[in-house]
N, C-alpha and C positions, 0 to 999 in steps of 0.2 A: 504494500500500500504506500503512495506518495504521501511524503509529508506537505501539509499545507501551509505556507506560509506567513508568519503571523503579520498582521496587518495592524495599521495605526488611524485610528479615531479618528475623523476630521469631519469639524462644522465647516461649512461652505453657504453663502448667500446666493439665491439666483434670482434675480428678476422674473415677474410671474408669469410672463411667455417661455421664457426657460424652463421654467420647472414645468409647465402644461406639457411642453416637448419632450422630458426627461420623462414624466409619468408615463403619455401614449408609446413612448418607447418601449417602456418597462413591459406595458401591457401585450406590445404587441411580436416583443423576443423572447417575451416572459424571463428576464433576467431582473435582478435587482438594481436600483437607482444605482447604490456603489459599483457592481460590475459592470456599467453602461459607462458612470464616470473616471473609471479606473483605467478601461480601454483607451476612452477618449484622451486621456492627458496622456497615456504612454504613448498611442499614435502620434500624438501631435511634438510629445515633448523629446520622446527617445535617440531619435537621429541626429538631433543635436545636441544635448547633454551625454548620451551615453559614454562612459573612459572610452578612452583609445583602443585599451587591449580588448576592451568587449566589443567593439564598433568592427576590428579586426577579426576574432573570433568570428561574430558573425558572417563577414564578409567570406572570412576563407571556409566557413561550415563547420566548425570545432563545436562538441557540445561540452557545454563547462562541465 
């Protein structure tokens, strides 16, 4: 069995057409608000913050 990864707490404000679109998401991948928000900041945030050694990792196909 994998281990899961422990996660850290975070409040977050969204403006109320945000959160309408985060809910009909929820509803409609049946995933939870956190895993909808979790995606979306890796997507966006990953390719530019990731280390070096992991950006390479990836690149050449290494699994950590």
């Amino acid at each position: 069995m994998q281990k899961r990864p422990k996660l850290q707490p975070f409040l977050v404000r969204l403006h109320p057409d945000t959160r309408a679109l985060l809910d009909r998401a929820t509803e409609e991948q049946r995933r939870s608000r956190a895993a909808i928000i979790d995606e979306a900041i890796r997507e966006m945030l990953e390719g530019q913050y990731k280390g070096i050694d992991e950006r390479l990792n990836s690149f050449l196909g290494a699994k950590p």
